[in-house]
DRENDOLUM-541089 format. One record per residue (C-alpha): residue in one letter; x, y, z. Coordinates in steps of 0.5 Angstrom, whole numbers, plus 500, padded with zeros to 3 digits. Last residue first. Example, Ala and Ser with C-alpha at 12.3 -4.5 7.8 and 13.67 -1.06 7.14 Angstrom:
BEGIN
   kolpa     x     y     z
       S   527   498   514
       A   525   491   516
# end
This chain:
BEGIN
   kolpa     x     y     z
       X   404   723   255
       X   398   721   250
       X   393   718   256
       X   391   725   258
       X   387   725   250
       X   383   721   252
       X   382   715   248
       X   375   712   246
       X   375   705   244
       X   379   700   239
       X   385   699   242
       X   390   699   236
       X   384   704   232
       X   384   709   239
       X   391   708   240
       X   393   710   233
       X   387   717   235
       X   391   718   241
       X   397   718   238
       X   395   723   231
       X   392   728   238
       X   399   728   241
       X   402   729   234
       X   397   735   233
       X   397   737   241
       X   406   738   239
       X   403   742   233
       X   400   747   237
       X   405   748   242
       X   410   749   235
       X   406   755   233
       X   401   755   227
       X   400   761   224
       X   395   765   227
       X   399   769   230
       X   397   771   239
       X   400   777   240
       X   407   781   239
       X   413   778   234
       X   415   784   234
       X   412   787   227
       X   417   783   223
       X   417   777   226
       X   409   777   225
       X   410   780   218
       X   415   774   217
       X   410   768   220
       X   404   771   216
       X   407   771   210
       X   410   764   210
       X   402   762   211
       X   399   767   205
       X   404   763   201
       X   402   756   202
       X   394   760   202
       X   396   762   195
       X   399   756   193
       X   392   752   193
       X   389   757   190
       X   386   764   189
       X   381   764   183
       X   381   771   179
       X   373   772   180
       X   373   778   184
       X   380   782   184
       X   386   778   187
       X   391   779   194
       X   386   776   199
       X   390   774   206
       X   390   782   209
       X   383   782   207
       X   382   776   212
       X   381   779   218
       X   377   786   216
       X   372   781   213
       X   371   780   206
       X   367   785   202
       X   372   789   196
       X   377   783   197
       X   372   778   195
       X   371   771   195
       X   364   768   194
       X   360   767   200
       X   356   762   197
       X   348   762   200
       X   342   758   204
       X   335   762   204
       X   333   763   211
       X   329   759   218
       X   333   753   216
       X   341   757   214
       X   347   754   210
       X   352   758   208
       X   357   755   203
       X   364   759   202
       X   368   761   196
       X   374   761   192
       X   377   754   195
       X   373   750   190
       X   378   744   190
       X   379   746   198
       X   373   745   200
       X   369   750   205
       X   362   749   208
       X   359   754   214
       X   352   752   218
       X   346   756   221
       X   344   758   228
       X   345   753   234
       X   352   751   229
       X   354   746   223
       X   361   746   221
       X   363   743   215
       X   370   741   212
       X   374   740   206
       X   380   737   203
       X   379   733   197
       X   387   735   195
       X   388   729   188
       X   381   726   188
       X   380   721   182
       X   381   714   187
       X   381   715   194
       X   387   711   196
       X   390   717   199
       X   385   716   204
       X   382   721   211
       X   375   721   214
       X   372   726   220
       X   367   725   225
       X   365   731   231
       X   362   732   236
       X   363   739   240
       X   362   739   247
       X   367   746   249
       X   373   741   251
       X   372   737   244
       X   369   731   241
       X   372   725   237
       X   370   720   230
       X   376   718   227
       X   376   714   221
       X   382   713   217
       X   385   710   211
       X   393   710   207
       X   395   707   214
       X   402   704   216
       X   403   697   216
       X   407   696   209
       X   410   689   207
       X   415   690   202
       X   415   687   194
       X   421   689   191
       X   422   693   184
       X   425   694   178
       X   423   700   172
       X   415   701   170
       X   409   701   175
       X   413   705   180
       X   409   711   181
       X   411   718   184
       X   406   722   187
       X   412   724   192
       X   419   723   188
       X   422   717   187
       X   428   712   189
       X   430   707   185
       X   429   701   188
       X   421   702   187
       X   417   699   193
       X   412   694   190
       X   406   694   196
       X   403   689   201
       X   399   690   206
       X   395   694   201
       X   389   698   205
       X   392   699   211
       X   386   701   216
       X   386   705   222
       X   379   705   226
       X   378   712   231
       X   374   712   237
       X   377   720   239
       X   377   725   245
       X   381   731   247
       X   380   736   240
       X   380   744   242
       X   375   749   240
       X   378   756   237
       X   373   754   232
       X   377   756   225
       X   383   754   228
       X   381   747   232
       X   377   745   225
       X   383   746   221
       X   389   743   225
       X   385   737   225
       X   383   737   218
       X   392   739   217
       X   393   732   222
       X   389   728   218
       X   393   729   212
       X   400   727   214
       X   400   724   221
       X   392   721   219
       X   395   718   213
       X   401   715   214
       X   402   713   221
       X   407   710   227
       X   414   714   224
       X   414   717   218
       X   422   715   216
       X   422   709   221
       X   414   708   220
       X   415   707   212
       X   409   709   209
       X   411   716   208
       X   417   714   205
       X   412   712   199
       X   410   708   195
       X   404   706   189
       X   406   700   185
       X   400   697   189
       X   396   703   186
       X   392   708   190
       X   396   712   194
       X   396   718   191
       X   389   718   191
       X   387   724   195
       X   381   725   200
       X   381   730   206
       X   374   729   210
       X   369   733   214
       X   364   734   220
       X   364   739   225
       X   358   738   230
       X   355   743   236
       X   358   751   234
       X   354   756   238
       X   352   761   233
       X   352   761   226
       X   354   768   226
       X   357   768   233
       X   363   772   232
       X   368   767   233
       X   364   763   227
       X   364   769   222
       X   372   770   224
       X   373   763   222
       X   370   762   216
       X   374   769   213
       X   379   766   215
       X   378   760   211
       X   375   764   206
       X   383   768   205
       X   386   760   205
       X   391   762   211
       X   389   755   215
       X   391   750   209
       X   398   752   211
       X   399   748   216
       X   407   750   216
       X   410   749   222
       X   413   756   227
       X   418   759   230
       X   419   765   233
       X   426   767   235
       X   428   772   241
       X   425   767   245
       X   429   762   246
       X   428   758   252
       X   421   758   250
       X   424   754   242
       X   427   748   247
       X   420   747   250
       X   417   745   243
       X   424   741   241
       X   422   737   246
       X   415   738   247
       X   416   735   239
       X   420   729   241
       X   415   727   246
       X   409   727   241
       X   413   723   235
       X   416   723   229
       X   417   731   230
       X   414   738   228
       X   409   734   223
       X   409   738   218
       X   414   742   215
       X   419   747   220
       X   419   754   219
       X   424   756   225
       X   428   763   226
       X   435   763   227
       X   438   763   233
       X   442   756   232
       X   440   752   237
       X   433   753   234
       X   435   750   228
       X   440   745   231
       X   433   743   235
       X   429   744   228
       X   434   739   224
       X   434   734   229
       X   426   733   231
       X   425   734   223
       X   429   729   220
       X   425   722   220
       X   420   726   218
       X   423   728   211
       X   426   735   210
       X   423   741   209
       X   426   745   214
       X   425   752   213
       X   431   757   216
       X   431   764   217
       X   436   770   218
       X   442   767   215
       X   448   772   214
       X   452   769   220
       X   453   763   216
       X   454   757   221
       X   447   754   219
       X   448   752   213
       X   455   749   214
       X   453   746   220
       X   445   743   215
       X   451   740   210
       X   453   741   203
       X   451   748   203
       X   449   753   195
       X   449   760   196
       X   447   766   192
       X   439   762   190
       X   439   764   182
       X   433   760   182
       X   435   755   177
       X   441   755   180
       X   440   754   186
       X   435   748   184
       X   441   744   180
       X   445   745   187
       X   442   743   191
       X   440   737   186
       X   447   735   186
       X   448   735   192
       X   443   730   194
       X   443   731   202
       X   441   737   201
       X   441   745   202
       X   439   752   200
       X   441   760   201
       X   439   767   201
       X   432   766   198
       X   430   774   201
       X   424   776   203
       X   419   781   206
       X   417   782   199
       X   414   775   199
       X   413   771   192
       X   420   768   193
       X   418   765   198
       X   412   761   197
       X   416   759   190
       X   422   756   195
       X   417   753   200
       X   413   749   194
       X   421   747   191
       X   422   745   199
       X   415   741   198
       X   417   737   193
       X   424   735   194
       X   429   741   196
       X   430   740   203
       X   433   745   208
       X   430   752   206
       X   435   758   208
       X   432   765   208
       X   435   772   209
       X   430   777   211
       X   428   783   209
       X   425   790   212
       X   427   789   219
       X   424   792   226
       X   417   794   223
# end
């Protein structure tokens, strides 16, 4: 192990940046070092709050302390091509939030950029992959326990979006770029099946749809899950989608559908997905995330329930609780940021099983052949997103 602690700096200090600095706090590898926003004020009322030593009114100031090993970028997407360039630039270790860039150019940019430093390791946070029974489907698939996998199916439903007075940057194509939920939730399901199957996505026939052309956008601003059906607001067109179905096959002949809404009413992280092999089948969810069903024709179906006493060898090491004390949502956040600094710590030596930016540029790849897909309204090949 080449070093016992890294300083950290986390870049955002909205919903997901808190989520960051939680995750962080929770690993001994680390130590939360230094915070930074546009809102100084909020930077500052989180630095005290967790006791974080230094409190930076700029990503330069941020990135110019020698003492900073590592850097998150929780920022909105509009902002992720450019903060994890300088990053990059900087020499200091990259955990960017998903999607890497606002558009699949951007992110070979910064992809190509990261090869020529490869004294860093960087890394985007699809962290739904270190769930423990997540690893623990996937070890079972790559070692043939349902034999050759032939249908993948699944869905990501929330409801967040729901209402009219429901908004969001991420419904904005000039902060989230050209799609909301196949670029914020879609691509985590996506990340899901080309992990667990070491299978690769290349053809989609997908249908986008925005369910509200119209919402009430708050003049204030508001956080994420946030509702404006109390204070002033304007009526704005929206374009991006809050829905999507994608139907897709993969290099190795997989077939496949998934679906994604944030208008799914009564569903707040409804994430699962089911693959279905020559020899049985595999089902997780991420609101029962603590077990894993077996489906079998010729024997009797199962849950494999998480245990730390029986799991495989390649997911013990993302279980932390005894039987029957329920691993969540967090957990699996943390398990990924914990996988990025052991990798480091160890070498950076082999293949991660953190998501790496190559990966992430295919994501964002993969969410414009699906957009084309929907516009066009045929199968797209994933060799006509250049």
């Amino acid at each position: 192990m080449t070093k016992n602690k890294f300083n950290v700096g986390i870049i955002g200090m909205g919903y997901i940046g808190e989520s960051h600095v939680e995750a962080v706090r929770r690993i001994g590898l680390c130590n939360l070092y230094a915070v930074a926003d546009t809102n100084a004020q909020l930077a500052q009322n989180k630095a005290e709050q967790y006791g974080i030593p230094h409190c930076c009114a700029t990503v330069e100031e941020l990135l110019g302390d020698p003492g900073l090993d590592a850097v998150h970028n929780c920022t909105p997407n509009h902002l992720h091509t450019a903060i994890n360039k300088q990053i990059i630039a900087s020499g200091k270790h990259l955990l960017s939030e998903k999607p890497l860039a606002m558009s699949f150019a951007e992110a070979s940019e910064v992809a190509a950029l990261a090869k020529q430093r490869p004294d860093i390791c960087a890394a985007v946070n699809y962290n739904y992959r270190m769930n423990p029974m997540v690893q623990e489907m996937r070890s079972r698939i790559r070692t043939g326990k349902i034999g050759r996998v032939r249908i993948a199916t699944g869905m990501y439903q929330q409801d967040w979006l729901l209402k009219d007075t429901d908004y969001s940057w991420r419904l904005e194509p000039e902060f989230a770029g050209p799609s909301c939920a196949v670029s914020d939730i879609g691509t985590h399901w996506m990340d899901m099946f080309q992990h667990v199957t070491g299978d690769r996505i290349n053809r989609v026939m997908a249908d986008l749809e925005t369910i509200l052309p119209v919402r009430r956008k708050p003049r204030r601003q508001t956080e994420t899950f946030a509702s404006a059906s109390h204070g002033e607001y304007d009526e704005v067109a929206v374009t991006n989608e809050e829905y999507a179905a994608v139907l897709f096959k993969t290099v190795n002949g997989v077939t496949g559908c998934f679906h994604v809404s944030e208008m799914a009413a009564g569903h707040g992280c409804y994430f699962g997905i089911e693959v279905n092999g020559s020899e049985g089948s595999y089902r997780w969810n991420q609101e029962d995330n603590d077990r894993l069903w077996a489906g079998y024709r010729d024997g009797d179906n199962a849950y494999i329930i998480r245990n730390p006493n029986t799991i495989s060898p390649d997911a013990r090491s993302f279980t932390s609780l005894a039987l029957g004390h329920p691993e969540g949502w967090n957990d699996a956040f943390k398990n990924n940021i914990y996988a990025f600094y052991k990798y480091i710590a160890d070498g950076m030596s082999g293949e991660p099983l953190f998501a790496t930016l190559d990966q992430a540029a295919y994501l964002a790849r993969l969410t414009e052949a699906v957009i084309l897909s929907s516009k066009e309204g045929r199968w797209v090949n994933i060799d006509e997103v250049r």
